[in-house]
N, C-alpha and C positions, 0 to 999 in steps of 0.2 A: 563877270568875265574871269575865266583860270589864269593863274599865272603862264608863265610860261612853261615851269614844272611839270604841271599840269596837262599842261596843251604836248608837251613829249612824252611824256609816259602816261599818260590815259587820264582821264577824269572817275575814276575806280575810287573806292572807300579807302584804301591803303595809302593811297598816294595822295589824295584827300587830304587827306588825316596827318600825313608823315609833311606835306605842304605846310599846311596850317600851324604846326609845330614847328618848323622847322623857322616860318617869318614871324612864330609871338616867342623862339624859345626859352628868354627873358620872365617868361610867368607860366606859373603854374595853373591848368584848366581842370576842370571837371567836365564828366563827358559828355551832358546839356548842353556846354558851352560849346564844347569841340565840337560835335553835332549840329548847333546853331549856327557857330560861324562860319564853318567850312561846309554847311551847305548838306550834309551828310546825315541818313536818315539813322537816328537814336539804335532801332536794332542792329542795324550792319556793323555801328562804332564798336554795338557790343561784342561781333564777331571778330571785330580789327584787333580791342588793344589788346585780348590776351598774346594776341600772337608780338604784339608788336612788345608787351610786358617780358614775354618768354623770353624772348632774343635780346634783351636790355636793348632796347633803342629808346625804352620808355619808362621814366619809371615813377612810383608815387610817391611824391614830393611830402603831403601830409593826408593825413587820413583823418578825418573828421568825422568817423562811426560811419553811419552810411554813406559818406561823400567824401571821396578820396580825388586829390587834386593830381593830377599828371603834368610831366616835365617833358621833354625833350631831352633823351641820355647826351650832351655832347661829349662825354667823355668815350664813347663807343665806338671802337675804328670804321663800322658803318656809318653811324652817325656823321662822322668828318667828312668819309667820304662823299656822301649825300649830299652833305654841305655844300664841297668843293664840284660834286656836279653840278648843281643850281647854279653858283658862281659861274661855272663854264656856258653855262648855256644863256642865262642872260651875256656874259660878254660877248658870245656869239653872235647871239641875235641881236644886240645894240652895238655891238663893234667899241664899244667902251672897254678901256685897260684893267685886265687884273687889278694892279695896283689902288685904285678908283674905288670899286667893286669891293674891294676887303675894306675899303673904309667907310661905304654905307652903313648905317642902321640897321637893325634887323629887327 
């Protein structure tokens, strides 16, 4: 099942990917993993993260020779914002308080 993210801006590799990141962004993934978890096929991940590396929304946490682990940039004014969309739209659709919502888990 998509989050709700998901379910308003498309079930696409981008938004895929920028999802998945966005609910683990506490750990660093590799792109098997990203691809595994979110559902998303290994070649298209590889089409996403340069763009999503270019624009720092993403970036590499550790590089371990061929396997480089990827973060989630929150320091990136997109990145917040993103954030703060998700926020908005599950309180939307749950009718649940701001307030509430910034103190779940992520």
């Amino acid at each position: 099942m998509d989050s709700l993210f998901v379910e308003y801006l498309g079930s696409i590799p981008t938004i895929k990917t920028l999802d998945f990141l966005m609910e683990n962004k506490r750990t660093s993934w590799t792109l098997k993993e990203i691809s595994d978890q979110a559902s998303i096929a290994y070649p298209s991940l590889k089409l996403v993260m340069p763009r999503l590396l270019a624009r720092k929304i993403v970036f590499v946490e550790r590089d371990l020779g061929k396997v480089k682990l990827y973060k989630l940039n929150e320091q990136n004014a997109v990145v917040k914002q993103l954030l703060a969309l998700d926020k908005e739209i599950v309180r939307q659709e749950t009718g649940v308080k701001r307030s509430i919502i910034a103190e779940l888990p992520r």
